[in-house]
N, C-alpha and C positions, 0 to 999 in steps of 0.2 A: 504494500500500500504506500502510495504518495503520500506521506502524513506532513505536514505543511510545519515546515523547518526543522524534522527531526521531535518531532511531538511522540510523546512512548503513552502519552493518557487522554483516555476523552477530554476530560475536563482541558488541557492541553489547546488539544484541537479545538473546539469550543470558543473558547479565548479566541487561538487565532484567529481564525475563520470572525470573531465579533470585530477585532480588531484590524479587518480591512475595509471596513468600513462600507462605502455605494460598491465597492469593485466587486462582490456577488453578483451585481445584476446581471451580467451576457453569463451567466450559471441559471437563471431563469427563479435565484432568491431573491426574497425581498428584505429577507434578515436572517442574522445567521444562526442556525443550530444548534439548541441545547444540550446542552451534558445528557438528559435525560432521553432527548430523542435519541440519539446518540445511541444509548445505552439500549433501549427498547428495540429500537433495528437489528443491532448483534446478537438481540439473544430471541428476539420473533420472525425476524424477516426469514425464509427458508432460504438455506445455502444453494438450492436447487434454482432458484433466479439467477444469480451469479452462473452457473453453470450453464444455461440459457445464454445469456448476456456473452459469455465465453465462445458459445457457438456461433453465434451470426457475425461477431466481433472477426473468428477464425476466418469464417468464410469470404470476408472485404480483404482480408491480407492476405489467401491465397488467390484472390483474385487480382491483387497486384502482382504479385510474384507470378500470377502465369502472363499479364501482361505482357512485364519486363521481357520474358522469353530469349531462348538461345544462350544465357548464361548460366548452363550445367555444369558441375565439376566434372561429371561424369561421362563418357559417351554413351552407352547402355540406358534407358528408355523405362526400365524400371524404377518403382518408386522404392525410394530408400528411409529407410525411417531406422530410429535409434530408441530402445526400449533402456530405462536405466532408474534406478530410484534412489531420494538421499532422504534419510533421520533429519527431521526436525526437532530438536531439543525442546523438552516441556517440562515445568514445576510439577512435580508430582502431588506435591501438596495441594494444589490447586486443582489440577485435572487428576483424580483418581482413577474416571476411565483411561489414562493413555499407559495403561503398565507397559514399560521397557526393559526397563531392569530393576533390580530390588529398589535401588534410591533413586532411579530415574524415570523420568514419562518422556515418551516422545510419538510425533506422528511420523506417520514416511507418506512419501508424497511420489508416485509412482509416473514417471511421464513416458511420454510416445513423442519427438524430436522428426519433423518433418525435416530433410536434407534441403528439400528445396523452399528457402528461404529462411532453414533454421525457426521453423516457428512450430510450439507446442501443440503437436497434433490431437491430442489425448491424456487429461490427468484423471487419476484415482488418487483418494487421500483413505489411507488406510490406519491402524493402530501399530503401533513402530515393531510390534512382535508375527504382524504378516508378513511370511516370506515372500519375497519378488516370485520364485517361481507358481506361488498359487495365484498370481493376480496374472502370471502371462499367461497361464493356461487358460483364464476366462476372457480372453482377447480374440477378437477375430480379424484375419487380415482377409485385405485381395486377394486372390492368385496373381502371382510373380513378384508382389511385393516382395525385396529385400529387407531383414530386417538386422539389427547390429546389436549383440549381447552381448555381457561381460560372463564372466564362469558362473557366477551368481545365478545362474537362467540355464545350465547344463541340466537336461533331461532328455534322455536315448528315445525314451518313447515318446516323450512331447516335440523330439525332433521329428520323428517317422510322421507323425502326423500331420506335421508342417509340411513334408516333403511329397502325400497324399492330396495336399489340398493345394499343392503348387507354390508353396510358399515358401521364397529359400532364407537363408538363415547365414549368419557369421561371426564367430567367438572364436575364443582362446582354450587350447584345449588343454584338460586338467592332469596333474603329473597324476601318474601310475594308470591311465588308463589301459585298459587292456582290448587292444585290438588286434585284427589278420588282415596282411596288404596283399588286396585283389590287383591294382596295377599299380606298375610305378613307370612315372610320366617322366619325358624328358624337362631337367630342368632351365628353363634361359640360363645364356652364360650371362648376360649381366642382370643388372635388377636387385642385386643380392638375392637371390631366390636361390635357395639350399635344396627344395626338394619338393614334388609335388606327386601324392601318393592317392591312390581308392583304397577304402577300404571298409570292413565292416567292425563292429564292436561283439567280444563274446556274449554278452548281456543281454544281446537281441536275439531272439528265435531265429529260425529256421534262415542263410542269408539267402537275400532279396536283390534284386533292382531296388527297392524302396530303404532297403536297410545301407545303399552304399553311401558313404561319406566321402569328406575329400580332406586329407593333410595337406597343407602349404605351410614350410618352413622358411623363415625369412629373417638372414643377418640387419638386426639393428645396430648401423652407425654410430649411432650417438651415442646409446646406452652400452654396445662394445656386447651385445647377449643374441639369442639367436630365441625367434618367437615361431609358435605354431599357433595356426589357423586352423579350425576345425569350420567345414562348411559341404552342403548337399546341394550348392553349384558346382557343377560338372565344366561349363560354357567356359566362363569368364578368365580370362590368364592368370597369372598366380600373382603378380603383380598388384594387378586391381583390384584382389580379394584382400591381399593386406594393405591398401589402400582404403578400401572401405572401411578398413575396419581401426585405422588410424583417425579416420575421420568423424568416427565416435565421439573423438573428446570434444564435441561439441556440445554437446550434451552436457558436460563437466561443465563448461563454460556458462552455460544455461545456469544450471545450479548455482551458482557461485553469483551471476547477478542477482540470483534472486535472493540468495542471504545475501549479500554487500550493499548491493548498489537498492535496492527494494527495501531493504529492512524487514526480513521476512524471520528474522529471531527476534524480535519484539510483537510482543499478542496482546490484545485489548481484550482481549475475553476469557474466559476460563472452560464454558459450554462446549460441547463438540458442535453445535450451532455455528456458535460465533468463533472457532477455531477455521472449520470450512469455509467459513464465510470471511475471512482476511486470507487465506490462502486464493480463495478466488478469486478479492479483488489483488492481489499481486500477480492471479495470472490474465488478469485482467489490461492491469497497468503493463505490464509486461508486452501483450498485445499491441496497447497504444504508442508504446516508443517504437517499437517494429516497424510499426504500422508508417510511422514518422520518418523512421531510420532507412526504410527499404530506399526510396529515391533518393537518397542522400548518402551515398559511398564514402564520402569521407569525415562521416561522423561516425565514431565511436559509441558504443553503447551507454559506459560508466558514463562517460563526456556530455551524452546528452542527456542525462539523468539529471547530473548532478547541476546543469546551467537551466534545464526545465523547474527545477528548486525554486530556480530563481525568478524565473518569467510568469510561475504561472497565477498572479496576478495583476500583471502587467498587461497594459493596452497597447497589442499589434498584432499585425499579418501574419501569423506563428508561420506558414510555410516561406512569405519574405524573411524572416528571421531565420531558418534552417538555411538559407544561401547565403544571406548576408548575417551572419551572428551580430559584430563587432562592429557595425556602423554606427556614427557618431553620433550623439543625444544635442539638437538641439541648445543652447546657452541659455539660461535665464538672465544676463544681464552682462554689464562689460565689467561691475565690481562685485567683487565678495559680498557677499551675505553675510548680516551677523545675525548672532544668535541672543545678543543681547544679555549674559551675564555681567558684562560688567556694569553696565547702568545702577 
């Protein structure tokens, strides 16, 4: 949530919001907010409007994103989505439903990461003790959707099933797994690509065409370690698959605005109402900088966060302002202004 200068309490915002005095009116108030209304919203209004509101909000930003067009990372024609979820920290004394651990409460907040345009395709808020793989198994993709998971999400059988319904899949695969190599591919000599193998897992029945997998081994430069790729595309070079899956940490990035730059570890509520309902308006807000940010290539996210702080109740063009930031204010006179203490 946009909270108007770093405000962590209703009362807070309240104030604020009193103290700008006529500049609510193009917000379509006539005065500002009380602590009480305030109060009654987060704990009556259903988190499920927000969740609405996140929809239609979605559907305006990939309809710019398909606008813009022709700027793919990828050449492949499949949609690429990133599944990944982070603990959000809670007072347990406060929220008794979020048990985490003995002295902690926390939610986890489970996202779906559209590649193209980097916008939240899908959130679940869940209690910090649901595992990721029970909320991906309640997920339904396209067929040929790609999709991009950390180890967290390794399931042999919830793989086969992806691979049934057309739907491929790409992660890191877990030391000691036990498998049998049906083929082994020749590997590019450059690329750093070590090795690219089929194969099946002892854990599955009887092997299949549906049970085969694929290993891609791939020297990481930077980190000086050598990674595997476990994936049930066959097509794609070895290269592109640890590309894709490099391209994950978008997601990471994702999360990180939205604790930093959002302020999404400060909570005004205690309810699991009013918990979903500050999570949704931050993937709300989240939407609207996007939304902001897409035409505008060389604004930063944090950047325009933290200058939107300051403009948003300020009178101007907000998309003149996204081109020209830093154009010059006007003079109020050719001498200083006093303030009149010394009188």
């Amino acid at each position: 949530m946009l909270l108007p200068a770093g405000s962590c309490a209703l009362r807070e915002i309240g104030g604020g919001l009193a103290s700008c005095e006529g500049k609510l009116r193009h917000l379509g108030l006539t005065h500002a907010l009380k602590r009480s209304t305030l109060a009654y919203a987060k704990a009556h209004r259903p988190w499920q409007l927000y969740q609405r509101v996140f929809g239609q909000l979605l559907s305006r930003c990939q309809s710019v994103v398909a606008g813009r067009g022709g700027r793919r990372k990828f050449r492949f024609k499949n949609k690429l989505i990133s599944l990944d979820s982070t603990v959000v920290d809670l007072a347990l004394s406060l929220r008794d439903w979020a048990h985490f651990r003995r002295t902690k409460g926390a939610v986890k907040l489970h996202l779906l990461l559209d590649h193209d345009g980097y916008l939240p395709h899908f959130a679940v808020i869940t209690t910090g003790k649901t595992s990721d793989i029970t909320v991906a198994r309640s997920l339904d993709f396209d067929p040929g959707t790609i999709l991009v998971l950390d180890r967290a999400y390794i399931d042999y059988d919830w793989f086969v099933n992806l691979s049934r319904k057309g739907v491929y899949f790409v992660t890191r695969l877990k030391a000691g797994a036990a498998f049998e190599v049906v083929e082994q591919r020749q590997a590019p000599e450059r690329n750093h690509v070590l090795g690219d193998r089929v194969i099946f897992f002892y854990s599955q029945a009887q092997p299949s065409r549906e049970h085969f997998f694929r290993l891609v081994e791939v020297f990481d430069p930077d980190q000086k370690r050598k990674l595997v790729f476990l994936t049930n595309d066959l097509r794609l070079a070895a290269r592109t698959i640890a590309d894709i899956y490099w391209d994950c940490w978008q997601v990471e990035l994702f999360f990180k605005a939205l604790e930093q730059s959002l302020k999404i570890k400060s909570f005004l509520g205690t309810s699991v109402n009013a918990v979903k309902t500050q999570i949704g308006t931050v993937l709300i807000a989240m939407l609207l900088v996007r939304h902001l940010q897409l035409p505008s290539f060389d604004w930063s996210l944090s950047n325009l966060v933290t200058l939107l702080r300051h403009q948003l109740f300020a009178y101007c063009d907000l998309y003149a302002w996204l081109d020209v930031r830093f154009h010059p204010r006007p003079l109020l006179g050719d001498r200083q202004l006093e303030l009149g203490f010394t009188r």
